[in-house]
C-alpha positions as CSV (number, residue, x, y, z in Angstrom):
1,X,25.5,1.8,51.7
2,X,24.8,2.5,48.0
3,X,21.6,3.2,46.8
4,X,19.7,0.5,45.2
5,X,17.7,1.4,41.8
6,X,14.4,1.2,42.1
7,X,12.4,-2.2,40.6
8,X,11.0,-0.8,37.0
9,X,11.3,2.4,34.6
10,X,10.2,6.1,35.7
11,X,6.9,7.2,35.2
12,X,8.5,9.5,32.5
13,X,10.4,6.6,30.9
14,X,7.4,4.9,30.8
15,X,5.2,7.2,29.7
16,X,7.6,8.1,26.3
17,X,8.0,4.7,25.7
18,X,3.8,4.1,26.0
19,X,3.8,7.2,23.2
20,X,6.5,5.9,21.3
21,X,4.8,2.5,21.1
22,X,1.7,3.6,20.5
23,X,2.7,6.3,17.7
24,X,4.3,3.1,16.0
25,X,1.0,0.5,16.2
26,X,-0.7,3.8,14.4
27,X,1.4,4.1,11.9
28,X,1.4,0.5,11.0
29,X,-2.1,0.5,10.9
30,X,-1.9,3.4,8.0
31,X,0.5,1.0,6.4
32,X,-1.9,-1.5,6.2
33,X,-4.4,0.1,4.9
34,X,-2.5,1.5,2.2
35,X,-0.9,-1.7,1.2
36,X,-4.4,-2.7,0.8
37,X,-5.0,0.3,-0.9
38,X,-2.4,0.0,-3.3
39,X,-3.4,-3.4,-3.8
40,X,-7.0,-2.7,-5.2
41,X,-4.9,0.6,-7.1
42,X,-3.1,-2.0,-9.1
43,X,-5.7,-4.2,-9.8
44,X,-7.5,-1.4,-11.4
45,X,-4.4,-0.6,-13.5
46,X,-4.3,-3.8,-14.7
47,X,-7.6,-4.1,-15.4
48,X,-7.6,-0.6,-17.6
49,X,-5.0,-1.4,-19.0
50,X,-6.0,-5.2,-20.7
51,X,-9.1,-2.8,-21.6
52,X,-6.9,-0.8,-23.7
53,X,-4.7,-3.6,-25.0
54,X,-7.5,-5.5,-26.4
55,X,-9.2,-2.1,-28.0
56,X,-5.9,-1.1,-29.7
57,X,-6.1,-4.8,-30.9
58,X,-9.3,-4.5,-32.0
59,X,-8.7,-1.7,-34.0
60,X,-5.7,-3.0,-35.6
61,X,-7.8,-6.4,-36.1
62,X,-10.7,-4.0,-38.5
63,X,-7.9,-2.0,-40.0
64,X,-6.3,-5.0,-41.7
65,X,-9.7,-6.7,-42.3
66,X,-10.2,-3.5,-44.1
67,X,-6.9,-3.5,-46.2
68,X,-7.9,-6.8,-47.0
69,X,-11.2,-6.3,-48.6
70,X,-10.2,-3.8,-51.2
């Protein structure tokens, strides 16, 4: 008679593939949080740089004003 395999996975088998899957929910978890990360990081740097934008136009705005009063 031949030898029947048994019903489900190895303990070993199962216990690399509980790492494995385990290793992989942690590192989308890190992903998340530094999509959201990045998220806010963008926001900021759009934010700073409208800030600078509108200075630089502001400058420009009283340097003409004052080529046009002399």
């Amino acid at each position: 008679m031949a030898e029947e395999p048994k019903p489900g996975p190895t303990a070993v088998v199962s216990a690399e593939v509980q790492r494995i899957r385990t290793a992989l929910v942690d590192v989308g978890i890190a992903a998340r949080r530094w999509l959201e990360r990045l998220r806010w990081a963008r926001v900021i740097i759009a934010a700073a740089a409208q800030v600078v934008m509108a200075f630089v136009a502001w400058r420009i705005w009283v340097w003409r004003a004052r080529r046009r009063r002399r």
